[in-house]
C-alpha positions in Angstrom: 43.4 -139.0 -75.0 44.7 -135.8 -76.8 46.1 -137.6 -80.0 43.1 -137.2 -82.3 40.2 -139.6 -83.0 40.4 -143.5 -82.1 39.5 -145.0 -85.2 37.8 -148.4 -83.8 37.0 -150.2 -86.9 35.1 -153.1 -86.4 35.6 -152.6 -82.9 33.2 -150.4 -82.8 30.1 -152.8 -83.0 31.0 -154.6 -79.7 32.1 -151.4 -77.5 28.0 -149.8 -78.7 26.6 -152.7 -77.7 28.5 -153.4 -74.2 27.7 -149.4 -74.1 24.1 -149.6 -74.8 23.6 -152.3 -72.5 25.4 -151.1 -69.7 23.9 -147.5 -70.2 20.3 -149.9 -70.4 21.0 -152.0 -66.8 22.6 -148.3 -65.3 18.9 -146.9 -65.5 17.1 -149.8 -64.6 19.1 -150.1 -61.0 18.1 -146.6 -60.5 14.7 -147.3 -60.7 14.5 -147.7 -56.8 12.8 -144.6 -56.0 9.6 -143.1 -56.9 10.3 -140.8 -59.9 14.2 -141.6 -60.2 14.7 -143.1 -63.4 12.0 -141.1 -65.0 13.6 -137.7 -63.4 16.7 -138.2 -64.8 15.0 -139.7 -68.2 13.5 -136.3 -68.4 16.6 -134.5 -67.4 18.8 -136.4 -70.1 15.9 -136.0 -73.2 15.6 -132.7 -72.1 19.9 -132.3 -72.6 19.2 -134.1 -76.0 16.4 -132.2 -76.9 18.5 -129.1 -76.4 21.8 -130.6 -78.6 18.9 -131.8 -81.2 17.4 -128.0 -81.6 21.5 -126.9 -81.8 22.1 -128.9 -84.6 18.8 -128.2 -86.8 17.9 -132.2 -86.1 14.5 -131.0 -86.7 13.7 -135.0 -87.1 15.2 -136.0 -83.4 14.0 -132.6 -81.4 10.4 -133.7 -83.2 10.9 -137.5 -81.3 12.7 -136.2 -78.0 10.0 -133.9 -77.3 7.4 -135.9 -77.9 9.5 -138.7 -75.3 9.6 -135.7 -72.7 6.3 -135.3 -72.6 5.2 -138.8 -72.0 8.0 -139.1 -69.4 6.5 -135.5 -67.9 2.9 -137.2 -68.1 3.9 -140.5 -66.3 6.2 -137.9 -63.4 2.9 -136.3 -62.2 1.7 -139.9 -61.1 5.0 -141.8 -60.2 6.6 -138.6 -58.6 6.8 -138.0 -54.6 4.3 -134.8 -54.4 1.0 -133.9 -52.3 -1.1 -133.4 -55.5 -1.5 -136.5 -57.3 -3.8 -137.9 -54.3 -3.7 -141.9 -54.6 -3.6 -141.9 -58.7 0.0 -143.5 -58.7 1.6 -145.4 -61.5 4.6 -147.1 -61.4 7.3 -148.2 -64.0 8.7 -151.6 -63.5 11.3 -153.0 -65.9 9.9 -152.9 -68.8 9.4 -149.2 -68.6 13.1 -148.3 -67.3 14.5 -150.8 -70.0 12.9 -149.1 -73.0 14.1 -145.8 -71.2 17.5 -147.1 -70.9 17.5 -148.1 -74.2 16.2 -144.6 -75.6 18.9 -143.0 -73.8 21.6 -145.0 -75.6 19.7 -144.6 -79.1 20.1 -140.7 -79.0 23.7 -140.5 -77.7 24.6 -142.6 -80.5 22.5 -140.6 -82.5 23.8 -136.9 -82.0 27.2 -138.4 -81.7 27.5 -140.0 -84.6 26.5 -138.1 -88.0 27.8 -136.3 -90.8 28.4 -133.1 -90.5 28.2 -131.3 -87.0 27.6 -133.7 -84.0 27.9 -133.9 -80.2 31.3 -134.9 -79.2 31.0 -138.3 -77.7 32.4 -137.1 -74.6 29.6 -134.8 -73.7 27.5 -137.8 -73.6 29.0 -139.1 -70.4 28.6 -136.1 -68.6 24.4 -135.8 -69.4 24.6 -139.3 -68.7 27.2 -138.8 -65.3 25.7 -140.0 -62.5 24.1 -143.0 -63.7 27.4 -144.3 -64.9 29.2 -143.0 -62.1 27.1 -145.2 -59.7 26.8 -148.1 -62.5 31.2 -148.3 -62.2 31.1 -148.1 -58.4 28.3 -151.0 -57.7 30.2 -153.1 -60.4 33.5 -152.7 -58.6 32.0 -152.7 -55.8 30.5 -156.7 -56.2 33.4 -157.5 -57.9 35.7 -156.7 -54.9 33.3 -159.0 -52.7 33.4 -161.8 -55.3 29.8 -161.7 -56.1 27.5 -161.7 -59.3 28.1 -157.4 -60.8 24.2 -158.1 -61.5 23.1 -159.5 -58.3 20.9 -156.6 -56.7 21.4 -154.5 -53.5 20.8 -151.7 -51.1 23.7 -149.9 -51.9 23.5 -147.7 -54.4 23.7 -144.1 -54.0 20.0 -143.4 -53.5 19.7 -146.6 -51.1 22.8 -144.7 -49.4 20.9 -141.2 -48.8 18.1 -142.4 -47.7 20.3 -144.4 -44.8 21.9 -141.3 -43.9 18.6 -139.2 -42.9 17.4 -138.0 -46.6 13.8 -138.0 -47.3 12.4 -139.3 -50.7 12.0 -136.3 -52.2 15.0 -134.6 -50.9 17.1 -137.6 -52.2 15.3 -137.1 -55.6 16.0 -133.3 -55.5 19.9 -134.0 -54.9 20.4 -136.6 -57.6 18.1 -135.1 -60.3 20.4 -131.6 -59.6 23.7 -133.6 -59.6 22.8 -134.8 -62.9 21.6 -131.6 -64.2 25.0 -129.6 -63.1 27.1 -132.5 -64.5 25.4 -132.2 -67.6 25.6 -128.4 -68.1 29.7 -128.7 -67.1 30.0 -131.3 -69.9 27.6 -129.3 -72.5 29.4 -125.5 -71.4 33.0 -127.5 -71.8 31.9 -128.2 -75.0 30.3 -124.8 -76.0 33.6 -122.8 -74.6 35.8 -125.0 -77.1 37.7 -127.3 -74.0 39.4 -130.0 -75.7 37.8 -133.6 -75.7 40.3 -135.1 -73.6 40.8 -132.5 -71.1 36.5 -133.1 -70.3 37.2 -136.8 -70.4 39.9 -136.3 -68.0 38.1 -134.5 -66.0 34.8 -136.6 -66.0 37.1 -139.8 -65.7 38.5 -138.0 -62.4 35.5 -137.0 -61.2 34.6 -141.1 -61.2 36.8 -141.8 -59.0 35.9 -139.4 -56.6 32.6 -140.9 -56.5 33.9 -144.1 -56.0 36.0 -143.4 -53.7 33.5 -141.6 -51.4 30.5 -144.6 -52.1 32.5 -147.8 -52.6 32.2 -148.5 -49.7 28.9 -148.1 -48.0 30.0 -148.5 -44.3 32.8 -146.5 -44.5 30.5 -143.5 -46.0 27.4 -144.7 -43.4 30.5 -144.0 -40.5 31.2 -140.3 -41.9 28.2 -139.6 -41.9 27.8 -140.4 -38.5 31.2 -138.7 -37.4 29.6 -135.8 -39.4 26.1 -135.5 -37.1 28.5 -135.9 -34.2 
């Protein structure tokens, strides 16, 4: 918030685990689309993978690579494309959990170290649009009195695909919004913009989105005003 670190204390233990399992159940709701959570799996390892060869984490770049390859392996039989002919495999819960759960391991992990880390608030933006559309869905129950974990059709990929999308378009658009939202938060951070000026910004950028997809109909009727 521009007054220096917030020391949390014990604090701390509570907020990484509400983090970790929000950041855990935010990857497993997008797996709802062939190759979603494992595209932007890759996309976020490959982000971490990056900070991990920056910071001479010779240890963590050694692990993450190794993850992107297995999440590369299992793309070319879970991802929409002509070639993989009827080999398909697909990742279920278990799968997008221990993703999820990866995830939150290395943004604690290249966030918090001695020496030269990751600011925290890069993390948020590699991670953006999963949280982004975990914050809107949550409100989103919440407004209409129902269970934040009940499922739906109303995330953002669900909401895409109602408006014309194809599968692999929708893919395309959300793996790229994640990618650019990850390189704004990483080239904040390389150009020396202070922490809460990118947390304003990503903050901001939040409530964009949910002010666009919080409501489903309202963005299913511009979308229709739109083709009109």
């Amino acid at each position: 918030f521009g007054r220096g670190p917030v020391e949390l204390a014990n604090w701390a233990i509570p907020l990484t685990v509400f983090a970790t399992v929000a950041v855990i159940n935010g990857i497993n709701m997008f797996d709802g689309l062939d190759g979603l959570a494992g595209g932007l799996v890759a996309v976020m390892l490959a982000y971490f993978a990056g900070f991990s060869w920056w910071l001479v984490d010779v240890n963590a770049l050694k692990l993450l690579v190794v993850l992107l390859g297995a999440v590369a392996g299992f793309l070319l039989f879970n991802a929409p494309h002509p070639w993989h002919g009827r080999r398909r495999t697909f990742m279920g819960d278990t799968g997008s959990l221990v993703l999820g759960f990866v995830i939150a391991w290395f943004s604690i992990e290249l966030t918090q170290r001695p020496g030269e880390a990751v600011p925290p608030v890069v993390m948020l933006w590699v991670v953006g649009i999963v949280l982004f559309d975990l914050f809107t869905v949550t409100v989103r129950r919440m407004i209409r009195r129902r269970d934040p974990a009940a499922p739906d059709r109303a995330h953002i990929h669900h909401l895409l695909l109602r408006r014309g999308y194809t599968v692999p378009q929708t893919l395309a658009i959300l793996l790229v919004i994640n990618a650019l939202l990850g390189a704004a938060g990483t080239i904040g951070w390389a150009i020396g913009l202070p922490d809460h000026v990118l947390f304003a910004a990503f903050v901001l950028l939040g409530l964009l989105y949910a002010a666009v997809f919080l409501f489903p109909a309202r963005f299913m009727r511009m979308g229709r005003r739109r083709a009109g």
